[in-house]
N, C-alpha and C positions, 0 to 999 in steps of 0.2 A: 504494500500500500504506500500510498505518497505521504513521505513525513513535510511537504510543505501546504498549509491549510489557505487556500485562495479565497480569502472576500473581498467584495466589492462595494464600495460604498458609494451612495447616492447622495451625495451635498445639496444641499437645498438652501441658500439667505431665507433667515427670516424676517427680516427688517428692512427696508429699502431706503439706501440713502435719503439723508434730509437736508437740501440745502437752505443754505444760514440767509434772510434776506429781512433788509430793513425791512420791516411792519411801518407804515403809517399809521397804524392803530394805536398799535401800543407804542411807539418812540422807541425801537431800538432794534437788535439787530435780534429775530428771532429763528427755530427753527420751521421748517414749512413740511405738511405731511403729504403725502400724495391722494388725492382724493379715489382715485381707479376710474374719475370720468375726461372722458374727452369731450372738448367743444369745438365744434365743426362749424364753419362758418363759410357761405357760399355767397361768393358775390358776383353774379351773373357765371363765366364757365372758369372763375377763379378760385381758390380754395383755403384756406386757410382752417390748420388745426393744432390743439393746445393740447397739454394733459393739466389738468385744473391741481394748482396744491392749494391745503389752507395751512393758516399759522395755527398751529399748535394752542396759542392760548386765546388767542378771542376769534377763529375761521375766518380771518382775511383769507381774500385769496390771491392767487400767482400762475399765470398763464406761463406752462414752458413748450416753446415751440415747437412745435414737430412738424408739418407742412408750412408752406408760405408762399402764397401767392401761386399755387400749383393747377395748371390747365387739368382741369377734371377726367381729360381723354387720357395724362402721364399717369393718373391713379390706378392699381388695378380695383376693380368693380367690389370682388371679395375684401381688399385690403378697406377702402370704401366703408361695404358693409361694417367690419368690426371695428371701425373706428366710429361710426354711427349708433352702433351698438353695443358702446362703452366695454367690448372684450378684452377680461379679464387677464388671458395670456398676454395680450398685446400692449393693455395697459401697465402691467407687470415688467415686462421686458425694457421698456422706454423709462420706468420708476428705475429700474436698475441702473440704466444707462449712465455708468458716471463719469465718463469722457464729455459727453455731452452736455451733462448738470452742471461742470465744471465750465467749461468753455462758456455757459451762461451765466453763471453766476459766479464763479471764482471757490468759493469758499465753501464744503460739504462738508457733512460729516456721516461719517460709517459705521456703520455696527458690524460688532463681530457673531453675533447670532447667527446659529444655524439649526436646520432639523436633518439629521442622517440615516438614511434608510441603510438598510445592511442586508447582504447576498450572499451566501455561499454559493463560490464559481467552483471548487474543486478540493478531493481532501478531504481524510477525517480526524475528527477532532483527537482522535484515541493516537494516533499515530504521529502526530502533529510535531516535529520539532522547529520550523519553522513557519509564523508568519509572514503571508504577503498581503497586504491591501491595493488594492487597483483604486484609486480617487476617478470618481465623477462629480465635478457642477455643472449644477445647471446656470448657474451664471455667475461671473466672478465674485470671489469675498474678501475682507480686509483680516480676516481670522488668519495666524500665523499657525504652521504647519504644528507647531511644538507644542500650542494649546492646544488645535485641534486633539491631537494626539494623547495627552497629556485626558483632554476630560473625558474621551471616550472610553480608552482601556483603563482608566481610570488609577494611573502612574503618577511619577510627579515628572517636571518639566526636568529637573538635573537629574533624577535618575534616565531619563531620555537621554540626556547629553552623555553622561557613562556608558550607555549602550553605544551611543555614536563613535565615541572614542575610542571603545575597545570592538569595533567594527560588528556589533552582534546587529547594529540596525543601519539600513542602509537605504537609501533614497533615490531614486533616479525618476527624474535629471537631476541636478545640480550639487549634488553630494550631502559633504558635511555642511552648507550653508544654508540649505536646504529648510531646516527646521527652525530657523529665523523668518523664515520669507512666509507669505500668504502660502497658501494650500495653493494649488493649482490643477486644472483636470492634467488627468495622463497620470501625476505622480502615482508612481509604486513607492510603496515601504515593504519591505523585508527586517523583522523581528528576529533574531535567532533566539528562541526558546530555552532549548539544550540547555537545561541545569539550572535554569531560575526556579524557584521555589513555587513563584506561583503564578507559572505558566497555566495553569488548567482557569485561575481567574483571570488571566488577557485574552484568553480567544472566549471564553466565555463572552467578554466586554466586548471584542471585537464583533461579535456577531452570530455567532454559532448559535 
């Protein structure tokens, strides 16, 4: 049997960026939530569309641009449709969007929340001396690889760093730097098991 234990984890933000933006309401520089509606506005076969945010503490609100001034024939029809009817995925993906929230407003802020689904791809737990995890997001996060890690198999952050050092955990791409940076899709980790005490509670944690 395969002593290396394959899961796959599914990363999911839970939180979606909030950028910081003067309030006229309140006098001062607040955070804005993302409402999940869009406002479509058509001015003869001209287009324009927003994703609506409010401030957090008294619902002002804050138009972030997403079309402008678009001939209705470059729209596709569908894309159209769920912009019309405020869809969820689509409002979602553009709340995420922090290239874009930046390049508007300058100044965001991120949360490191997440919700993790877990898969066993291959391997049994009985035979198991090393872990591997396959990372999936579904869209980027500010969460650093060593917390991630750290809360789910539920370790501490320097005992991670000892495993890194004495090569029992390994990351690719980018190595040992690896678990300073954001999580990233693609990343593998490999755990070596082999003699920890309490291997049977990390792949527990991990997913099994």
């Amino acid at each position: 049997m395969s002593s290396t234990l394959r899961i796959h984890w599914a990363i999911t933000p839970a939180i979606a960026p909030q950028p910081l933006i003067n309030c006229n309401r309140c006098g001062g520089v607040k955070a804005y939530r993302c409402s999940g509606k869009f406002r479509v506005n058509a001015n003869g076969k001209r287009i324009d569309v927003w994703l609506i945010y409010r401030c957090v503490d008294c619902d002002n609100s804050w138009n972030f641009g997403i079309l402008e001034r678009c001939n209705r024939r470059d729209i596709e029809p569908a894309l159209l449709q769920a912009l019309e009817r405020n869809d969820v995925g689509l409002a979602r993906r553009h709340a995420f969007d922090i290239v874009a929230l930046r390049s508007k407003v300058g100044r965001v802020e991120e949360f490191a929340d997440v919700a993790v689904c877990k898969a066993v791809l291959g391997g049994t737990r009985e035979s198991a001396a090393v872990l591997e995890l396959q990372l999936g997001l579904e869209m980027p996060t500010s969460l650093r690889l060593d917390r991630l890690l750290a809360s789910e198999l539920g370790i501490s952050r320097s005992r991670l760093q000892v495993l890194e050092e004495r090569r029992l955990l390994v990351v690719d791409p980018d190595g040992a730097k690896a678990l300073r940076k954001p999580a990233r899709a693609g990343m593998t980790v490999r755990v070596d098991l082999a003699g920890e005490p309490d291997h049977e509670a990390i792949i527990r944690a991990a997913g099994w």
